[in-house]
C-alpha positions in Angstrom: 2.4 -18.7 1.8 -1.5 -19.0 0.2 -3.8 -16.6 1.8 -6.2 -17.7 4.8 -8.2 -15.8 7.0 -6.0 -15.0 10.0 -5.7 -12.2 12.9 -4.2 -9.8 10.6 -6.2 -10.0 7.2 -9.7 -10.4 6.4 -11.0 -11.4 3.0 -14.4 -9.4 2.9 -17.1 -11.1 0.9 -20.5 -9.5 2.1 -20.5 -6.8 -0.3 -20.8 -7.0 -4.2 -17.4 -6.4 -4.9 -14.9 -8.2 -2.2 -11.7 -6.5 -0.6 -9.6 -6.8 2.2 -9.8 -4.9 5.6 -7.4 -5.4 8.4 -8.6 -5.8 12.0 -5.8 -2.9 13.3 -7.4 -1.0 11.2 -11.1 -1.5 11.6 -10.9 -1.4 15.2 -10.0 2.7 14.7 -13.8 4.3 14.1 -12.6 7.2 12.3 -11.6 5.6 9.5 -12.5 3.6 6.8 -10.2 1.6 4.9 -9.8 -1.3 2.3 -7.6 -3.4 0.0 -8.8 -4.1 -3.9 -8.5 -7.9 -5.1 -8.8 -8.3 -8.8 -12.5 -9.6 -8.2 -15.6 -8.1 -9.2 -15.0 -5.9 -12.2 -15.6 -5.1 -15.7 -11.6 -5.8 -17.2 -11.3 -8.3 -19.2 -7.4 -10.3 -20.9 -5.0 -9.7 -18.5 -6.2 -6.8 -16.9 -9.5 -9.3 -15.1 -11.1 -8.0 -13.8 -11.0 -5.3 -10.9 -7.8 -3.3 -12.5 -7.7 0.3 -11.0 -4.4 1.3 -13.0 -5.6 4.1 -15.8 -1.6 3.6 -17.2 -1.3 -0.2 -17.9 -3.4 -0.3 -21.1 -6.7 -1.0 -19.8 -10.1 1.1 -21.6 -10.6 4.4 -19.5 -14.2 3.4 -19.2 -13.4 -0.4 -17.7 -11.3 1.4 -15.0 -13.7 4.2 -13.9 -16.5 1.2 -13.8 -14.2 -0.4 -11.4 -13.5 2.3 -9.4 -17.6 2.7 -9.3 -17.6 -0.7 -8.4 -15.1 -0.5 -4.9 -15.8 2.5 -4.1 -19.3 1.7 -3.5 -18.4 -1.7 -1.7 -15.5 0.4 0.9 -17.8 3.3 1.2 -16.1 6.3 -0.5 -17.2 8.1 -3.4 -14.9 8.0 -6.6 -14.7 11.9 -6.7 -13.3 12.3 -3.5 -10.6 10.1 -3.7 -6.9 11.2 -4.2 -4.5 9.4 -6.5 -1.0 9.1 -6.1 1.9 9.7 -9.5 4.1 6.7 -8.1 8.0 6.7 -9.3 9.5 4.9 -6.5 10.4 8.3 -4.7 9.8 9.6 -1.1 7.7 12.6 -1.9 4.5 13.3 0.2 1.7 15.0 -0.7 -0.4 16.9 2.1 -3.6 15.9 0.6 -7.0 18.6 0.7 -10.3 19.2 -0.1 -8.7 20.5 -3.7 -7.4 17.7 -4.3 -10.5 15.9 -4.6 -10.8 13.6 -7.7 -7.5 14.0 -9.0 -5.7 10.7 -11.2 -9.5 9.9 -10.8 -12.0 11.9 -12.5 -9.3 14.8 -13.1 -6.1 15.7 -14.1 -3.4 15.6 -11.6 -1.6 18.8 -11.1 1.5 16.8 -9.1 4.2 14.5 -10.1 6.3 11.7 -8.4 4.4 11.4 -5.3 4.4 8.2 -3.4 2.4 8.8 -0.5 0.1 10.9 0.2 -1.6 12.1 3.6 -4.6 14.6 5.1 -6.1 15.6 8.5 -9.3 16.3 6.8 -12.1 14.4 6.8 -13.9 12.9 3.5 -10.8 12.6 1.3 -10.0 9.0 0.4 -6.7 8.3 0.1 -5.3 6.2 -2.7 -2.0 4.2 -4.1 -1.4 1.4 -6.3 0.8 -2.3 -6.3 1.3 -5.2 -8.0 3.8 -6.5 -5.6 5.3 -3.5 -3.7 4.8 -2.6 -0.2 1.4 -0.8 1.0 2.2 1.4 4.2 -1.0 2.5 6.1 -0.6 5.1 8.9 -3.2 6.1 11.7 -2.4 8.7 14.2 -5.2 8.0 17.0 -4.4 10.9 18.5 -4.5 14.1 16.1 -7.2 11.9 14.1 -4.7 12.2 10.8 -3.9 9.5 8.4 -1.2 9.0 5.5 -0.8 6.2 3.2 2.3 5.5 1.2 3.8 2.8 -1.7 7.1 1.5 -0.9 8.9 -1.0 -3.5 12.7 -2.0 -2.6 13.6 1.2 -3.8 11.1 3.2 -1.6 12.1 0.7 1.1 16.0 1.2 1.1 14.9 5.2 1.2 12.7 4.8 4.2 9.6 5.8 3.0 7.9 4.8 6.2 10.2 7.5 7.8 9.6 9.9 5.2 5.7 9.6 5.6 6.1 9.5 9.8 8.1 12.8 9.4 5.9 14.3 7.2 2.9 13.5 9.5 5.1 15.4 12.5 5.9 18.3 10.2 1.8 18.8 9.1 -0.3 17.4 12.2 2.3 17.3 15.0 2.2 13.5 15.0 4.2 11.6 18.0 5.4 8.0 15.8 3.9 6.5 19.6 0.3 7.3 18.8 0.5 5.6 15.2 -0.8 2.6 14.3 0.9 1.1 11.1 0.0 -1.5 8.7 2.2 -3.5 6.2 -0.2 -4.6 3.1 -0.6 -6.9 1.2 2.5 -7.7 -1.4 5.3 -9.9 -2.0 6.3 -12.6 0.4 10.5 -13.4 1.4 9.8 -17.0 -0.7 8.8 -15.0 -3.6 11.0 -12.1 -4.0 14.5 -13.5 -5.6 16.9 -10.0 -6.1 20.3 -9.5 -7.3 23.3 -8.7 -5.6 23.1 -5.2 -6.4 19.5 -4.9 -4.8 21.3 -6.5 -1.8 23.8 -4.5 -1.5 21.8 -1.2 -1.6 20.1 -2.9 1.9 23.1 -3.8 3.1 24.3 -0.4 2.9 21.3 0.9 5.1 20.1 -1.7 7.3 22.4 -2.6 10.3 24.5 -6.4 10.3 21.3 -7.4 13.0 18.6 -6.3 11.1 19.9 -7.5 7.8 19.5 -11.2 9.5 15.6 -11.0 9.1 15.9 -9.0 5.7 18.7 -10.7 3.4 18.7 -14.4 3.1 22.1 -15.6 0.4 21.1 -17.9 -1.7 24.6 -18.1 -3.0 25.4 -17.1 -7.1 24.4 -13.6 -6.3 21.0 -14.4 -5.6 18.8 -13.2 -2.4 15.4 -13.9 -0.7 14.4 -10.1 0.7 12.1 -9.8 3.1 10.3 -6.3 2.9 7.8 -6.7 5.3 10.9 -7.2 7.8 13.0 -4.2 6.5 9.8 -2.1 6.9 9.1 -3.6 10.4 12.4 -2.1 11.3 12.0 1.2 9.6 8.6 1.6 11.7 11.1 0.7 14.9 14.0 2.7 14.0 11.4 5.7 13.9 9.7 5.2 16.9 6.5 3.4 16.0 5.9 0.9 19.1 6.3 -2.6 18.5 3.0 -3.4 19.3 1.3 -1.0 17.2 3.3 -2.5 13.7 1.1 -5.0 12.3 1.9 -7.1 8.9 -0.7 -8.5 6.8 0.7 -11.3 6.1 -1.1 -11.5 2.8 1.6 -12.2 -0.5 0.0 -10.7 -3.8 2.4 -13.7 -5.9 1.2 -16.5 -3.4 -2.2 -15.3 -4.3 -2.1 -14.7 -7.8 -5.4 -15.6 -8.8 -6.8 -13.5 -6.2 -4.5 -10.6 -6.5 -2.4 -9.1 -9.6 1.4 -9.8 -9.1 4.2 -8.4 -11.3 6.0 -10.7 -10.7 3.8 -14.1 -11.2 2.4 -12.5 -14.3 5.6 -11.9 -15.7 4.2 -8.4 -15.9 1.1 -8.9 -17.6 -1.6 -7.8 -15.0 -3.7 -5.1 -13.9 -3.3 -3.1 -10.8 -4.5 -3.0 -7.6 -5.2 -0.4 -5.2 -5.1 0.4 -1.4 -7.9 3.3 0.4 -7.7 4.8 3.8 -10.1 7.8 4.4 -11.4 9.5 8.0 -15.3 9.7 8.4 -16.7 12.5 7.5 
């Protein structure tokens, strides 16, 4: 499915450097939020030209430019943001003022943390795809946000749960007063898996739920759907139907406009997701 304008997803081209916002998300005030592209930076080879990834073998000084570059266009500064160590894990990171430029401008002083969330005001949030899931969580009520990567692995370990649980644990987040967003990433049509990533969601997704998540292709080969299996991971914990929005936004659909693992065969840069509360 190529990328067009629609209810869920806005491609935002008034500032230097374009993004994406969502309109679940930019109707919340306290918040500001965005999606990176791979327009509008200083990369060059594969890595053109908005790569954020300081790990994939693009120059330190390209990246930083970048992250000059969005920041300015979302409305963060690069020194506040927080950077996730992603391994495909379910670890969560209460994020604070300390924590303030680190993966960024400084060293991190955390491993194998996936998502990362804060009640405090100023700090933007940040994690990292090619193809995996972005989860975005609001809760409307405590004014606390968390945002988290999930891949298939991440998926089939419920990292939506794991972030919704460790909103409750911190901020005394009810899942009813969260809004959720599923990112931009791979598309059903686009994501062929084996039978032994199928079976792992078989294992952990009900025989209904697998209906909208698994489709045989016969010879061992699957279509999953993780915007689906995350749809139901939002239900299974709570979140209310009508506050579970999907992007609808593939990154391999949209390669030229956003880096894909898998339509590069690997070769690509990385993109980036923000969520932040006003200070």
């Amino acid at each position: 499915m190529k990328f067009k304008n629609n209810k869920n997803a806005i491609f935002n081209t008034s500032k230097k450097v374009p993004y994406f916002t969502f309109p679940c998300l930019s109707e919340i005030g306290f918040i500001k939020h965005g999606f990176s592209t791979r327009l509008g930076g200083v990369s060059t080879g594969i890595y053109k030209s908005m790569n954020l990834g300081f790990c994939n073998g693009d120059a330190a000084e390209n990246v930083k430019e970048n992250y000059n570059r969005i920041s300015e266009s979302i409305g963060f500064k690069p020194e506040n943001i927080v950077a996730t160590d992603q391994v495909h894990n379910t670890e969560i990171r209460l994020a604070t003022a300390a924590d303030k430029g680190k993966g960024i401008i400084k060293k991190r002083d955390y491993k194998e943390i996936d998502g990362l969330i804060t009640k405090e005001a100023g700090i933007t949030l940040a994690t990292y795809y090619a193809d995996c899931v972005p989860l975005y969580f609001v809760d409307i009520r405590n004014h606390a946000i968390g945002l988290s990567h999930s891949g298939w692995r991440g998926t089939v370990k419920r990292m939506g749960r794991a972030t919704l649980e460790a909103m409750g644990k911190h901020f005394g987040t009810n899942t009813e007063d969260v809004i959720t967003l599923i990112g931009p990433s791979i598309c059903r049509d686009c994501y062929e898996v084996g039978k032994e990533v199928a079976e792992a969601f078989q294992r952990e997704f009900t025989e209904s739920q697998i209906k909208d998540i698994l489709s045989d292709k016969e010879e061992g080969k699957y279509q999953l759907n993780l915007w689906e299996a995350n749809r139901h991971i939002f239900l299974d914990a709570g979140v209310r139907p009508e506050n579970i929005h999907i992007s609808q936004v593939c990154t391999s659909c949209n390669s030229s406009l956003l880096f894909s693992h898998r339509a590069s065969k690997g070769k690509r840069g990385t993109l980036a997701a923000f969520l932040m509360l006003n200070e």
